[in-house]
N, C-alpha and C positions, 0 to 999 in steps of 0.2 A: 345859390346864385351869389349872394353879398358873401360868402367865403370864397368864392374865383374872385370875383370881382376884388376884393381886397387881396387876395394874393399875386394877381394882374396888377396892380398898384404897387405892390412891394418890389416885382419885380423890376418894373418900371423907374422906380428909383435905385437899383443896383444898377440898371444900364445906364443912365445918369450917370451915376460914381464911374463907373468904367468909360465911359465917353471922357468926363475931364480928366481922369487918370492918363487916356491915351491908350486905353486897354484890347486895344483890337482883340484880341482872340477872345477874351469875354462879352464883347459885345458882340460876337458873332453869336456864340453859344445860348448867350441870354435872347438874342433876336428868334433865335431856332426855339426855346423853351416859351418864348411866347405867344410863337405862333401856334405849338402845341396848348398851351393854356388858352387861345382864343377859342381852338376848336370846340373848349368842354367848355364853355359857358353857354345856361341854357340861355335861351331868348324869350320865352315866352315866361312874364310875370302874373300871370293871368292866378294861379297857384299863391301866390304871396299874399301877406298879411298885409291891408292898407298902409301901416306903418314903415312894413317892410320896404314895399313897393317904392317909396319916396326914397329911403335910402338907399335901394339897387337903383333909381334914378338917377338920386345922384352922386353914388359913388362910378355910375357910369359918366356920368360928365366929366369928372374927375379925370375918370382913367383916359378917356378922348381930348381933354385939354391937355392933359400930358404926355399923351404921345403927339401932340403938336410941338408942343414944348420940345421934346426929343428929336423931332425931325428937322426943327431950326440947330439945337445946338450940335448934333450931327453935321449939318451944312456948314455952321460955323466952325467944328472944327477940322473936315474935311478940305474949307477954306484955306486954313493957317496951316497944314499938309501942305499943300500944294503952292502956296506962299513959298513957305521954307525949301520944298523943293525944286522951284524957281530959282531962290537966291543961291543955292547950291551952283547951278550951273557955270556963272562965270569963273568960279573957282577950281571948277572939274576942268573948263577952257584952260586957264593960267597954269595949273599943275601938268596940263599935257607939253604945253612949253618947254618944260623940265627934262622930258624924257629924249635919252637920245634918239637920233634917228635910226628909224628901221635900216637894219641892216642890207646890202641888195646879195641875197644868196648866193643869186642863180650867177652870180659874177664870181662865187667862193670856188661853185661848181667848177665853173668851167677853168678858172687855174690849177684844178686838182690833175688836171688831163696831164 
């Protein structure tokens, strides 16, 4: 259990790195590996050594403050996405300015008669 549990914590700080990196495909990947490493953590410490027991405690705290942690700075940078492509849009407005107008075909058409 305390060997998931700290490898659940490792990973958890790689998906960290790739959130502030901007790393979308790795934090997919990483989100999908962890859902697989949730599945095989046992639940029952019943089997653990008193000593143990307090550190699968609270390396489980750990790992749950930190994926709180991860779900805010996902938000926040899900935020500044969507910010930015916001502020994109006036620009994509003024660049269409630019473009000539559509041509009207169906008027090419019919002088071809």
């Amino acid at each position: 259990m305390l060997a998931e549990l700290l490898c659940l914590r490792a990973l958890q700080e790689e998906q960290e790195r790739a959130l502030r990196e901007g790393d979308a495909e790795s934090v997919a990947a990483l989100c999908e590996r962890g859902r697989e490493m949730i599945a095989t953590v046992p639940t029952d410490i019943r089997g653990l050594a008193p000593d143990e027991r307090e550190r699968a405690r609270a390396l489980a705290g750990e790992v749950i403050a930190a994926q709180g942690a991860l779900e805010l700075l996902a938000t926040q940078v899900h935020r500044a996405v969507a910010a930015e492509l916001r502020g994109m849009a006036p620009g994509r407005e003024a660049l269409s300015g630019y473009r000539p107008p559509m041509r009207d075909t169906a008027r090419l058409v019919d002088r071809a008669r």
